[in-house]
DRENZA-660235 format. One record per residue (C-alpha): x, y, z; residue in one letter. Coordinates in steps of 0.02 Angstrom, whole numbers, padded with zeros to 5 digits, always signed. Last residue first. Layout:
N
XYZA;...
This chain:
536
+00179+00186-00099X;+00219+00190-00309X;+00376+00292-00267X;+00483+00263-00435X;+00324+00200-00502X;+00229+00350-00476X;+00109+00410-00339X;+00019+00580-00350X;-00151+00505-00418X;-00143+00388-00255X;-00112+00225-00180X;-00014+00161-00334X;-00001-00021-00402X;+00145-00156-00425X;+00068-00349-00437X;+00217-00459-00375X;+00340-00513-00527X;+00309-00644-00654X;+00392-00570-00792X;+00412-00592-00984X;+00557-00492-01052X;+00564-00356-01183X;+00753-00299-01238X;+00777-00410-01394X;+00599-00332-01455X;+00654-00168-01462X;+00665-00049-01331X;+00836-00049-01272X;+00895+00031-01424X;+01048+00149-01406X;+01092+00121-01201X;+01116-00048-01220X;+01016-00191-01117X;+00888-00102-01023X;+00753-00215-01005X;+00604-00177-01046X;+00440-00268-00938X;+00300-00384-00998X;+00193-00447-00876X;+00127-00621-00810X;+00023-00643-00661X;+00069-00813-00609X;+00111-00945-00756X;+00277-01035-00675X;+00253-00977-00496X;+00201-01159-00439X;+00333-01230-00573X;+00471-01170-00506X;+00628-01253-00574X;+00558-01258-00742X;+00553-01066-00704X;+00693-01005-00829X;+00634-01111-00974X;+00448-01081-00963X;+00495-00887-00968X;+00622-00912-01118X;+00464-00988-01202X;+00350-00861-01154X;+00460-00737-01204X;+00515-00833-01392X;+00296-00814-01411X;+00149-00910-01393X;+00025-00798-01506X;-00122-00708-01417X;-00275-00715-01488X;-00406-00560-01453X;-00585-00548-01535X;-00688-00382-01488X;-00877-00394-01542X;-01023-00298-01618X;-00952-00127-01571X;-01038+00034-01632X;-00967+00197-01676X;-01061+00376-01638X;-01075+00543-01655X;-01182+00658-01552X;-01336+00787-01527X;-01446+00637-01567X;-01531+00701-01776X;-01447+00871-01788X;-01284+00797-01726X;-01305+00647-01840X;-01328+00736-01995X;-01177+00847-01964X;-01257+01053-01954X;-01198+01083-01766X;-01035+01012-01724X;-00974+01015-01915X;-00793+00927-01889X;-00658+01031-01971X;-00598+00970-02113X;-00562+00771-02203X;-00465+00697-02065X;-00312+00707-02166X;-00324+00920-02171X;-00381+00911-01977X;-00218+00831-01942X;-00103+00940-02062X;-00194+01109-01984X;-00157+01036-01811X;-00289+00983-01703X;-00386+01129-01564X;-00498+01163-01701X;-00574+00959-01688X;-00550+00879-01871X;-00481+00718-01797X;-00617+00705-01681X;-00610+00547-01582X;-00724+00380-01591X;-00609+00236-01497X;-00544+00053-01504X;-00395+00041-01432X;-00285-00142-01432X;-00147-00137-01319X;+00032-00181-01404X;+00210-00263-01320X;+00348-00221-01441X;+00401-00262-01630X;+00325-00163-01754X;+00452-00158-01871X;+00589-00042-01901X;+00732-00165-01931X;+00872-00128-01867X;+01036-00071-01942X;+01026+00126-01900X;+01072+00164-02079X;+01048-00002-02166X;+00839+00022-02080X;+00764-00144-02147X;+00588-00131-02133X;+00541-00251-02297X;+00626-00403-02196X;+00475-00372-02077X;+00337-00408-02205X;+00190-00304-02217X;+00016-00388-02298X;-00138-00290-02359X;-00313-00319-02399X;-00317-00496-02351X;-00510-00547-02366X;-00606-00606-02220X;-00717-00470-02190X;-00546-00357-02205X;-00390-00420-02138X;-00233-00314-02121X;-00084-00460-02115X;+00095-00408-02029X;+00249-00528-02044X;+00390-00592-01984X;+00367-00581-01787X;+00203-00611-01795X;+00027-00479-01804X;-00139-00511-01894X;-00242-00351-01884X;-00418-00414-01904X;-00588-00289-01965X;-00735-00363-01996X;-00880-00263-02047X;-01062-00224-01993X;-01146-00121-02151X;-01215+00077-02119X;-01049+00163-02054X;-00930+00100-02168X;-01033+00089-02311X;-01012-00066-02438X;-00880-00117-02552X;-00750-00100-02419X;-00616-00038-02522X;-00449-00031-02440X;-00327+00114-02421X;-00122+00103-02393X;-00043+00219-02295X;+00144+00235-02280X;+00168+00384-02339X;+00137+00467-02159X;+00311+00421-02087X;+00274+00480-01922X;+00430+00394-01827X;+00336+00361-01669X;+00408+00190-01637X;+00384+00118-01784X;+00211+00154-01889X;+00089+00054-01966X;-00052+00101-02068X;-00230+00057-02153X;-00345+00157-02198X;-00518+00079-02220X;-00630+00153-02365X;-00816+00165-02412X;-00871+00273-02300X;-00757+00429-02343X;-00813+00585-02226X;-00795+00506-02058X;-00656+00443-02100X;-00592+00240-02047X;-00433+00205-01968X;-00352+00031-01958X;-00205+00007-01857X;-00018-00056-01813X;+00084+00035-01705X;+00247+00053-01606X;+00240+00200-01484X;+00346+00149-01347X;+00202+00113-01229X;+00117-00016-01395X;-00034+00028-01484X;-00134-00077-01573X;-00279+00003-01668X;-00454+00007-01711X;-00493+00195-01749X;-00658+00286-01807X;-00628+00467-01844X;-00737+00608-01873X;-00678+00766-01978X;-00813+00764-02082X;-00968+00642-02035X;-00996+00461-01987X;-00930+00364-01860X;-00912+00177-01885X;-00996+00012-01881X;-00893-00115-01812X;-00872-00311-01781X;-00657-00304-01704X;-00541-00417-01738X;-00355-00478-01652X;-00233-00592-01697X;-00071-00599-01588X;+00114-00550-01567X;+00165-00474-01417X;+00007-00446-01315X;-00036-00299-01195X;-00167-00319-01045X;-00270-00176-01004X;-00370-00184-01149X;-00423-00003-01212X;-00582+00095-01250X;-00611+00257-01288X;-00739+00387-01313X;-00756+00561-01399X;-00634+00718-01350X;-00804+00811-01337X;-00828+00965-01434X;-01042+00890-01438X;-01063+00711-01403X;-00935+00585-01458X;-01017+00420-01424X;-00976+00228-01425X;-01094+00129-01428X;-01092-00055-01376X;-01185-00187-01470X;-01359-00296-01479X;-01379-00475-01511X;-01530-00451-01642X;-01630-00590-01678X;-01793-00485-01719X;-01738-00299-01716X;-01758-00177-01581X;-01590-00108-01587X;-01507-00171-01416X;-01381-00036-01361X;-01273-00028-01240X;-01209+00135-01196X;-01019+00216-01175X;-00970+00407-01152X;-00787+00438-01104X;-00634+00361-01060X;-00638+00171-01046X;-00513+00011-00954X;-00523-00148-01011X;-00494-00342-00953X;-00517-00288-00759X;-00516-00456-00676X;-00342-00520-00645X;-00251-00347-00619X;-00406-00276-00530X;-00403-00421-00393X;-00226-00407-00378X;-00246-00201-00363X;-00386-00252-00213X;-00288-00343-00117X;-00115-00270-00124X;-00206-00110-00059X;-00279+00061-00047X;-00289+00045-00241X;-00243+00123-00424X;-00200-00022-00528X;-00373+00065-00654X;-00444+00187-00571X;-00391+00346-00694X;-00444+00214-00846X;-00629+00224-00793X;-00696+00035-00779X;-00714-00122-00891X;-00762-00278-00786X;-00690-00445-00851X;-00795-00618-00813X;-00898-00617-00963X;-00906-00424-00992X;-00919-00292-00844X;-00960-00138-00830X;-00919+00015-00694X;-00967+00200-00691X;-00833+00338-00606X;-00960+00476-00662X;-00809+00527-00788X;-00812+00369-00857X;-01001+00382-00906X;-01123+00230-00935X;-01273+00331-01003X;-01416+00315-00890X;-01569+00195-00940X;-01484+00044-00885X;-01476-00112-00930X;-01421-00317-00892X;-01373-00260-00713X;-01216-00247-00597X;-01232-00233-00381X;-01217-00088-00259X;-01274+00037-00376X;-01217+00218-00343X;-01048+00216-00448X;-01154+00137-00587X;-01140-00046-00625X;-01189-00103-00796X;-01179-00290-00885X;-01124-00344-01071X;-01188-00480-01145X;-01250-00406-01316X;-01051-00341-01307X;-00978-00511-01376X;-00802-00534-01302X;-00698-00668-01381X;-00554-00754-01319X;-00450-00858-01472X;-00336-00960-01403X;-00409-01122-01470X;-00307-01287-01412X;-00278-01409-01538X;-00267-01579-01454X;-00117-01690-01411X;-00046-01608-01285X;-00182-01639-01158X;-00196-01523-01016X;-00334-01557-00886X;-00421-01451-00770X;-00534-01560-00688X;-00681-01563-00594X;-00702-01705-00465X;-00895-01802-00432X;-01015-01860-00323X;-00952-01789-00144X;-00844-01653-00228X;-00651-01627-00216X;-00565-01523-00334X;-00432-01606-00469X;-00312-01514-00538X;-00244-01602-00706X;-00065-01657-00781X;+00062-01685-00630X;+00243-01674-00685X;+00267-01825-00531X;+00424-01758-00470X;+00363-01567-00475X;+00198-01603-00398X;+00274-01707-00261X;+00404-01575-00227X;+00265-01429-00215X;+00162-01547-00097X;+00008-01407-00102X;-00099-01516-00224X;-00105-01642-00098X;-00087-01830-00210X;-00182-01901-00315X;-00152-02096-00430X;-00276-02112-00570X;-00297-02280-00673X;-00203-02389-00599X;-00044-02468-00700X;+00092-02346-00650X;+00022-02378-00444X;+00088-02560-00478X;-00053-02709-00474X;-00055-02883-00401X;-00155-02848-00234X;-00254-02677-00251X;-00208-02586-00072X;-00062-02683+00000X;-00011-02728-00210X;+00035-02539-00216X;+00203-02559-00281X;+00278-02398-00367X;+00354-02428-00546X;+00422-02305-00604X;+00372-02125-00652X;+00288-02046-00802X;+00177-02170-00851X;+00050-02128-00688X;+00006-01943-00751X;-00055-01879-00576X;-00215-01793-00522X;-00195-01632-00379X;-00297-01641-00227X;-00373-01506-00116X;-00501-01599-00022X;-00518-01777+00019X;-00544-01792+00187X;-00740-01853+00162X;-00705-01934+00004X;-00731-02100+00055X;-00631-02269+00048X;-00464-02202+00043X;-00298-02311+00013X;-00128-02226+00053X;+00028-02165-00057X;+00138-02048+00033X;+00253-02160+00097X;+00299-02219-00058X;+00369-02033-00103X;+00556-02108-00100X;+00523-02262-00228X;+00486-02463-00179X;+00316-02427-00059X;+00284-02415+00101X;+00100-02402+00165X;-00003-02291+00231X;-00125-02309+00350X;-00269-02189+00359X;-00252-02010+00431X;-00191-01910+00288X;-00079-01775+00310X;+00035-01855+00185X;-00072-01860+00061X;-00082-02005-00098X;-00230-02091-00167X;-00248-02267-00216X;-00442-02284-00296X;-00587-02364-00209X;-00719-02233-00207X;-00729-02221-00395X;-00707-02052-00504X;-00849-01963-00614X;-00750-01843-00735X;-00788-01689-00798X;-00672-01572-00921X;-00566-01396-00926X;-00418-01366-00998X;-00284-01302-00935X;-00094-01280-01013X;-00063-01107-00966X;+00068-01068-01120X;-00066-01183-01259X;-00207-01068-01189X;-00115-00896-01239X;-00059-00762-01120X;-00111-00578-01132X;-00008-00463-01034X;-00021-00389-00850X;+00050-00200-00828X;+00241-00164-00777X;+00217+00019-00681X;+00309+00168-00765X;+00431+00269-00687X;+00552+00124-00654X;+00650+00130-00818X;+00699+00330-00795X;+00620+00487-00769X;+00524+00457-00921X;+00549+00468-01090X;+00574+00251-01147X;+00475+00212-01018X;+00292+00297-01109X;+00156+00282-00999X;+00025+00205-01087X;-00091+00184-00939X;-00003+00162-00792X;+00106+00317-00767X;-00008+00428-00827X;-00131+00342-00692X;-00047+00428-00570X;+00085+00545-00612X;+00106+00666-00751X;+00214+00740-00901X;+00169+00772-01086X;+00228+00680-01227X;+00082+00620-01310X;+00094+00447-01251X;+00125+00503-01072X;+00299+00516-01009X;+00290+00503-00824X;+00424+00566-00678X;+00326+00689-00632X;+00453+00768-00475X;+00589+00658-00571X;+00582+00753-00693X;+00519+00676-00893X;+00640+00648-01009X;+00703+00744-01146X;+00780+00684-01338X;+00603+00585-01399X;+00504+00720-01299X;+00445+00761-01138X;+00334+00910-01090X;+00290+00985-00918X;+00127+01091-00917X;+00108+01205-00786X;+00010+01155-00615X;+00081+00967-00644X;-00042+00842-00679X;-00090+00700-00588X;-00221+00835-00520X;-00371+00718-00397X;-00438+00906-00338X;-00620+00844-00390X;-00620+00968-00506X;-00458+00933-00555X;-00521+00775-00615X;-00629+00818-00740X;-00500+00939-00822X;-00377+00801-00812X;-00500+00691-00896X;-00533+00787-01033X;-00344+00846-01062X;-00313+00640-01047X;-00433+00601-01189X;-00387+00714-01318X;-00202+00702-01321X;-00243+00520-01286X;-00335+00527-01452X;-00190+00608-01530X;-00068+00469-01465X;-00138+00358-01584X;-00170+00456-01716X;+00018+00488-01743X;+00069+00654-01665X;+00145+00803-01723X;+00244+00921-01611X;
């Protein structure tokens, strides 16, 4: 079977894993190899279809596990997605706030006082901040008039200028359409604050200079190490606030606990050989390298949340060599994709490609000139993805554009667009690796030279380097069907969102019509034998 690129670096990566992991007797494969396919699902005994159509459990049914092959819907476990600022409405700010202001808490010892509205009796007068704890900061203008003249003679609470109440009065917080969380401190209250009027930037960069290191014998992260940062060691890092860590641990946990706190703070998952580098050179912000030493499968490295619809970019220096490929792609469980791909062999070119669901349709590739070398020059590379359109960005410059209404399929009367929940992968494989089929290695540019190449003879490995990831999530008809189901529940309105397929007709239930936007409890498996059908 042929693959698209794609799902021949999971080829790669998951036979180097399993091998690792059978070692350690952790199999999530079956003892002979079970293949699915787009006309044969997966048994129910390994129920998981992974992206190159071979069966598993485990983290095969986690990581791009494929739903539309496997045992059935269920198989594969719903994973957390990327949601925009302008969908959870926070913004951050400072604000110094008086002694003498009306607040409102039932549970609050000082008098209250009645008032002209239902939720009067909630409003009281504090004079220190000593009880004040978790409080929530109301938008006055959007209720009546509430008299308050016991506390501030002459004045209704609409006119004040803040008005709290307990943050965990659900009905309060509802009634009132409360705009900021306030938490208490003895001098001053931090705020999240929405305001509707401002531009809000959803753009989330990660910039790899910062990048910290845990190995699986360190008890805490640091700026360095000496050590390569190895996957198969089990070895941890962490960016900003997300950690990245081996992608057979990823939702993989003894309990609830611990698979919420990887769902919420594990922004990428890695297979392979990683290092940060800083280059020596004045100024310099340093990068992460990505290495493909010897008949290695290379390295990987994936978000764990998806996005439907979105900008994202990527600061790279490629491989270099024949047969060595450099990919920055989104990849979606049902195969969509949209990528650039860069040969080894051809440094002054970026492929660019899409495909639909799988269907390898290989004449759609369209090259772009980089004007400088590949491997040698930092570029920018941005895949620009709506619902009507596709942009392939090159250091700023459009370099290609795909419009949806050009996919029209009159036979099977959909369009065959891109048009379901995407990870971005950024990885260093070998296209031109013996084990590849003659038509892969052919594209790739031959056989990769593991012992003449200029870099093998120089570090005994490829490589690809990684300035920066940028990822911006588009608000999307989901998010907006989402908000419109939940008004009613606006506590659970943003928590731990997903995307899941549902199974609407039976000929194609995984296009965009059939993806819904979830806020369901965190799913995860206890061991490399658990599935989703029996994830406990």
């Amino acid at each position: 079977m042929k693959f698209s690129a794609a799902a021949l670096i999971w080829t790669l990566v998951f036979k180097l894993n399993f091998k690792s992991l059978n070692a350690q007797s952790l199999s999530y494969e079956p003892p002979s190899p079970i293949s699915c396919s787009p006309t044969r699902n997966c048994p129910k005994e390994y129920p998981c279809c992974s992206q190159f159509w071979t069966c598993g459990t485990g983290p095969v049914c986690i990581t791009g596990c494929n739903p539309k092959n496997s045992f059935n819907n269920f198989s594969c476990l719903r994973g957390p997605a990327f949601m925009p600022e302008n969908f959870t409405k926070r913004r951050q700010n400072r604000m110094k706030t008086k002694k003498d202001e009306v607040f409102a808490g039932e549970n609050d010892n000082k008098t209250h006082g009645k008032s002209d509205t239902k939720y009067g009796k909630y409003f009281s007068k504090m004079n220190s901040y000593d009880e004040l704890k978790n409080v929530e900061r109301i938008n006055n203008n959007k209720y009546g008039k509430v008299s308050a003249s016991k506390y501030i003679p002459g004045k209704s609470v609409d006119e004040l200028d803040s008005v709290y109440i307990y943050s965990d009065d659900d009905q309060l917080k509802e009634y009132f359409e409360l705009k900021a969380l306030c938490k208490r401190n003895r001098q001053e209250l931090e705020m999240l604050t929405e305001k509707k009027d401002d531009k809000l930037n959803n753009n989330k960069t990660f910039y790899f200079n910062n990048l910290l290191v845990k190995h699986k014998d360190w008890d805490n992260f640091a700026k360095s190490s000496d050590k390569i940062i190895n996957s198969y060691a089990g070895d941890h890092m962490k960016i900003d606030d997300q950690e990245i860590i081996p992608w057979t641990e990823y939702l993989i946990a003894s309990g609830k606990h611990k698979a919420e706190e990887q769902w919420d703070n594990v922004g990428f998952t890695y297979s392979g050989n990683i290092k940060k580098v800083f280059d020596g050179k004045q100024n310099s912000d340093g990068y992460l390298y990505l290495a493909m030493p010897k008949r290695s499968a290379g390295s990987l490295l994936t978000t764990t949340r998806s996005m439907l619809y979105g900008k994202v970019g990527v600061k790279l220096k490629t491989g270099q060599g024949r047969g060595v490929i450099t990919t920055f792609v989104l990849f979606s469980n049902v195969h969509d994709e949209i990528d650039f791909e860069f040969l080894g062999g051809d440094l002054f070119h970026a492929q660019t490609n899409y495909y639909y669901q799988g269907e390898l349709i290989h004449t759609r590739m369209i090259k772009a000139y980089t004007e400088s070398n590949i491997h040698d020059t930092w570029h920018n590379y941005e895949m620009d993805w709506n619902e009507d359109r596709i942009h392939w960005i090159l250091d700023g410059r459009i370099v290609r554009t795909l419009q949806k209404v050009d996919t029209w399929d009159p036979v099977a009367k959909i369009y065959k667009y891109p048009q379901t929940p995407m990870k971005l992968h950024v990885s260093i494989w070998p296209g031109g690796s013996e084990t590849n089929s003659p038509g892969t290695i052919d594209w790739a540019g031959g056989l990769v030279d593991w012992d003449g190449a200029q870099d093998m003879v120089k570090k005994g490995e490829f490589d690809c380097k990684i300035s920066y990831i940028s990822i911006e999530p588009y608000f999307n008809q989901k998010m907006a069907n989402h908000q419109k189901e939940t008004n009613s529940e606006p506590n659970q309105q943003h928590r731990r969102m997903g995307y899941v397929f549902e199974e609407v007709d039976n000929e194609n239930k995984y296009l965009e019509k059939n993806v819904k936007l979830t806020n369901e409890e965190v799913m995860y498996l206890k061991s490399m034998k658990n599935t989703g059908n029996s994830p406990n």
